[in-house]
LOLUM-601440 format. One line per 4 residues: number of its first residue (from 1); their letters; for each residue x, y, z of N, C-alpha, C, O. Coordinates in steps of 0.1 Angstrom, whole numbers, plus 5000, padded with zeros to 4 digits. Example, Ala and Ser with C-alpha at 12.3 -4.5 7.8 and 13.67 -1.06 7.14 Angstrom:
<pts>
1> as> 5132,4943,5078,5123,4955,5078,5132,4967,5078,5142,4967,5085  5128,4978,5071,5137,4989,5071,5129,5000,5079,5134,5011,5080
</pts>
This chain:
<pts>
1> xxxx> 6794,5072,8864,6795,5064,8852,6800,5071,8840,6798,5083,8839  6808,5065,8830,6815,5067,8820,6808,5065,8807,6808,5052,8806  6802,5068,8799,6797,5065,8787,6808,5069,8771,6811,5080,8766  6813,5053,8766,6825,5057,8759,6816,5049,8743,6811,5038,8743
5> xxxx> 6816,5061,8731,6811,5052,8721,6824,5059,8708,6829,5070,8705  6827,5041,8702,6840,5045,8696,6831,5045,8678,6820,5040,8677  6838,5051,8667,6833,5050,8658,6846,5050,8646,6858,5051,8650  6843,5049,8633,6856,5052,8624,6863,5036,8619,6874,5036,8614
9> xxxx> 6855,5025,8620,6860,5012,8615,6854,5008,8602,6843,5009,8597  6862,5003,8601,6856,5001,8586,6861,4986,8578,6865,4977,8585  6861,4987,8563,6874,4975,8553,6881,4988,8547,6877,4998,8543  6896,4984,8550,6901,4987,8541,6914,4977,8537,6918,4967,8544
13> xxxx> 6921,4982,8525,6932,4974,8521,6942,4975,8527,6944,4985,8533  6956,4961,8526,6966,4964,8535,6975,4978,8531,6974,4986,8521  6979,4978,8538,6991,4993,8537,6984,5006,8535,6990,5016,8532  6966,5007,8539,6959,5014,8542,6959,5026,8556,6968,5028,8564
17> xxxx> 6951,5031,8556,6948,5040,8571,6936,5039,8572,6929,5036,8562  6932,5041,8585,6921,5045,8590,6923,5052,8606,6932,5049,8614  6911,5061,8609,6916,5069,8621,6902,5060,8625,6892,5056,8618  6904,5057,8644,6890,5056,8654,6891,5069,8658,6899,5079,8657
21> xxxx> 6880,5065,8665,6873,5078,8676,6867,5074,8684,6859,5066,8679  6866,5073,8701,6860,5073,8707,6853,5085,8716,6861,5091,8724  6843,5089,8715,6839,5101,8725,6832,5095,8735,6822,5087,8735  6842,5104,8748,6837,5098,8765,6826,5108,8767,6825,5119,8761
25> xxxx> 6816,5100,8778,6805,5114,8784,6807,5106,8796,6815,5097,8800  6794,5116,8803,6796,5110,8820,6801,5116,8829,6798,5128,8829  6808,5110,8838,6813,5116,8847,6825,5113,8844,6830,5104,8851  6833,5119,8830,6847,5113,8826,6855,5129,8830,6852,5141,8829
29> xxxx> 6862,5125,8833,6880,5139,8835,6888,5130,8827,6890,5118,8826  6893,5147,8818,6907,5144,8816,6920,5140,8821,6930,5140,8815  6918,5137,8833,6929,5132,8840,6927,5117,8840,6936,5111,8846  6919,5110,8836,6914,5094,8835,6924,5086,8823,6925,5091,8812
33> xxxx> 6930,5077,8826,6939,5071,8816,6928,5068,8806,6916,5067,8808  6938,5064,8789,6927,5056,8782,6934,5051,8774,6944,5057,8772  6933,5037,8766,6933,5029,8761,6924,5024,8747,6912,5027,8746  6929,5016,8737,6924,5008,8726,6930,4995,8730,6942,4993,8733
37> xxxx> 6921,4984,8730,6924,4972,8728,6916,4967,8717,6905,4970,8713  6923,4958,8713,6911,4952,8701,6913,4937,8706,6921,4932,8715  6904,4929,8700,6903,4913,8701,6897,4908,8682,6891,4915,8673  6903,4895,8682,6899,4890,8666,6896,4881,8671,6899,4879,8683
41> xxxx> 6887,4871,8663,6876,4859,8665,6889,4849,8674,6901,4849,8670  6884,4841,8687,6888,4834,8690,6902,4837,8698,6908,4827,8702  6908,4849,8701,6917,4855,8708,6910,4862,8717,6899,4867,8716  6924,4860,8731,6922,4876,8739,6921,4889,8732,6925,4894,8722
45> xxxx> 6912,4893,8745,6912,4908,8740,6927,4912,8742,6934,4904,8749  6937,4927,8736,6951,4923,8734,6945,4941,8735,6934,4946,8734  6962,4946,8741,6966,4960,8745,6971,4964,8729,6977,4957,8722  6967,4978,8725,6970,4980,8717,6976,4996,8718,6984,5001,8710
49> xxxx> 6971,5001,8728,6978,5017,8731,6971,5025,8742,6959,5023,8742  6976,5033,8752,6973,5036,8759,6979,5048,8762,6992,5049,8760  6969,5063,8769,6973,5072,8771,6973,5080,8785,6961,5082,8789  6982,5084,8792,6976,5091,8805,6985,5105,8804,6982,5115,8797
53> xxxx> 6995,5104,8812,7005,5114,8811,7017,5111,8804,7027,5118,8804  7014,5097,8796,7022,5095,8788,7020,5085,8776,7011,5078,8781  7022,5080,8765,7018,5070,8757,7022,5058,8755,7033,5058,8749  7019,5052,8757,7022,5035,8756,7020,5026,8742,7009,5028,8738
57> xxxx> 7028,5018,8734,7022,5012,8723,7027,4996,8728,7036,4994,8736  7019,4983,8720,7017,4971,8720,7028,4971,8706,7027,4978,8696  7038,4964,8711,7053,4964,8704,7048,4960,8684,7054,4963,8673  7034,4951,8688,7034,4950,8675,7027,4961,8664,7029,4960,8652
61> xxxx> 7021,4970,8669,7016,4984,8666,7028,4995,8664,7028,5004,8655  7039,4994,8673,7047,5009,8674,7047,5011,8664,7046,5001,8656  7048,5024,8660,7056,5029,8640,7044,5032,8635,7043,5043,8628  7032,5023,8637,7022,5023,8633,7011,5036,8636,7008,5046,8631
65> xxxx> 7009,5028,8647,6998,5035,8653,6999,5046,8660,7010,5044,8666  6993,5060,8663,6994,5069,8670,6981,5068,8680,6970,5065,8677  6986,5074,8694,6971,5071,8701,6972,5089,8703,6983,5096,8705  6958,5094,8703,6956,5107,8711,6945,5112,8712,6936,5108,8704
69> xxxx> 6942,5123,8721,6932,5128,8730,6934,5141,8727,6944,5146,8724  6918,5149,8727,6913,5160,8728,6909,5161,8737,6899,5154,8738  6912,5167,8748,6907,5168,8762,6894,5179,8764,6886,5180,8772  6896,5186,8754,6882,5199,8756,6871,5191,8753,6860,5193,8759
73> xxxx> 6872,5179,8741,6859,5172,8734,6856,5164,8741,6845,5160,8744  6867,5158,8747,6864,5144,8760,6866,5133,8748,6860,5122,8748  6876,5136,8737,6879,5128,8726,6889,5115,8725,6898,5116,8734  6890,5103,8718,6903,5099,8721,6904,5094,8711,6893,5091,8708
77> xxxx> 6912,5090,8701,6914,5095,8686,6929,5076,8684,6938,5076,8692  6927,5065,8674,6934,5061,8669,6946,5062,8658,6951,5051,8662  6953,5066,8650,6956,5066,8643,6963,5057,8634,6975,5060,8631  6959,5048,8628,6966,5034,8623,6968,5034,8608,6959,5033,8600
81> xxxx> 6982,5037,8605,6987,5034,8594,6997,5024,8585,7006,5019,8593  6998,5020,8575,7005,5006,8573,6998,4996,8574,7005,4986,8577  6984,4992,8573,6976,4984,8582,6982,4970,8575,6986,4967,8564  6979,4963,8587,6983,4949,8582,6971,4939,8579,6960,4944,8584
85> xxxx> 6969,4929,8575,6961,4918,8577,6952,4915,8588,6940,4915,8591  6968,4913,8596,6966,4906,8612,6965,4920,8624,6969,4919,8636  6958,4933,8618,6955,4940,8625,6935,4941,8627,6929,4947,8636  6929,4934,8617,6918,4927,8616,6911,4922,8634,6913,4912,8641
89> xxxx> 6904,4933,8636,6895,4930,8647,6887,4940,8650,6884,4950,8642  6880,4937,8665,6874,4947,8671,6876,4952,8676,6874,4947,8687  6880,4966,8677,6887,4974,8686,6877,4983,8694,6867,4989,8690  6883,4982,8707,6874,4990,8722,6879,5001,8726,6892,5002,8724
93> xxxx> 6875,5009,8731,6882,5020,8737,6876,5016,8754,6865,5012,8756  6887,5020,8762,6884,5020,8773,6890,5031,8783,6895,5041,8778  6888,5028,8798,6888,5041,8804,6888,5039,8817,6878,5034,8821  6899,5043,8827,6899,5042,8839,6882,5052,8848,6873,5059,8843
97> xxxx> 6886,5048,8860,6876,5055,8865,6882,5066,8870,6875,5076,8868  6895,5069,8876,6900,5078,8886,6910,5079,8876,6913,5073,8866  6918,5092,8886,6928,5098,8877,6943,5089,8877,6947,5086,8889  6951,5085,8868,6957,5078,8870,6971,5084,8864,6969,5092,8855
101> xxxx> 6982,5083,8867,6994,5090,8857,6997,5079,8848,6992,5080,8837  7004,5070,8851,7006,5058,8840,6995,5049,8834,6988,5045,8843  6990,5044,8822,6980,5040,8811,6986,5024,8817,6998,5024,8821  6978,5013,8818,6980,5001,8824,6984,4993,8808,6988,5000,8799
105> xxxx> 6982,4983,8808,6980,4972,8796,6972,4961,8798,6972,4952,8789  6965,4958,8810,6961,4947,8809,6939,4952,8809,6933,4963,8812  6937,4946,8807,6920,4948,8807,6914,4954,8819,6907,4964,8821  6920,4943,8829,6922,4946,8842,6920,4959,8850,6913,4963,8860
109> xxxx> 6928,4965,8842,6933,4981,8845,6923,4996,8839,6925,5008,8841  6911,4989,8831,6905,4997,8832,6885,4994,8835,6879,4983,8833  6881,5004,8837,6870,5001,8844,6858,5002,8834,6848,4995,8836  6859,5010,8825,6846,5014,8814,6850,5011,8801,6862,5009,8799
113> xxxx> 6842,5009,8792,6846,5001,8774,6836,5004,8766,6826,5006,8772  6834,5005,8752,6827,5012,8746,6822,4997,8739,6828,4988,8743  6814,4995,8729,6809,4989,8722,6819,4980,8716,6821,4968,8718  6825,4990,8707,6834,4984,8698,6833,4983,8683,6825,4976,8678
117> xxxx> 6841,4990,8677,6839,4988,8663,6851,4977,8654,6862,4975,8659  6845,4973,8643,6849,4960,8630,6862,4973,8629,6861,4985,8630  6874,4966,8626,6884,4969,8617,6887,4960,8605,6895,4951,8609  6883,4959,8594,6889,4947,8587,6898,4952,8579,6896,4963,8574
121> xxx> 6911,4944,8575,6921,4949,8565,6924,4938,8553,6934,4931,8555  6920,4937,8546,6927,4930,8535,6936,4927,8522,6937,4933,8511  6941,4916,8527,6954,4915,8518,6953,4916,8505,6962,4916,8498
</pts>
């Protein structure tokens, strides 16, 4: 089992930053893809960035957001700058189980998910 708890959400205003954090325990390896999705009231949950042996971004995030990993801490780290309005949700960290090279995008694709913390951004 994977235990993923994300933290670092908060309000802030548009054209703001804020960094997440999720720290993995468990029986997690650095070789395990990982992922942020977030969901807002009444939507799918939506792919927002994903890391394995390479980085992936959700076309409406690129520029934006940076995704990355501390592999010694078992860390995995958001970076969201420019914030917009409509970036306002709950964002998850998740986490395959096995080692994977390419980061997926759909939910589907990974096996473990953390809580989830509030992003709110306002205009």
């Amino acid at each position: 089992q994977v235990q993923l708890v994300e933290s670092g959400g908060g309000l802030v205003q548009a054209g703001g930053s804020l960094r997440l954090s999720c720290a993995a325990s468990g029986r997690f390896f650095s070789s395990y893809c990982m992922a942020w999705f977030r969901q807002a009231p009444g939507k799918e949950r939506e792919f927002v960035a994903g890391i394995g042996l390479m980085t992936i971004y959700a076309d409406s995030v690129k520029g934006r957001f940076t995704i990355s990993r501390d592999n010694a801490k078992n860390m995995l780290y958001l970076q969201m700058n420019s914030l917009k309005p409509e970036d306002t949700a709950v964002y998850y960290c998740a986490s395959t189980g096995q080692s994977i090279a390419a980061p997926g995008r759909r939910p589907g694709d990974y096996d473990y998910w953390g809580q989830g913390t509030q992003v709110t951004v306002s205009s």
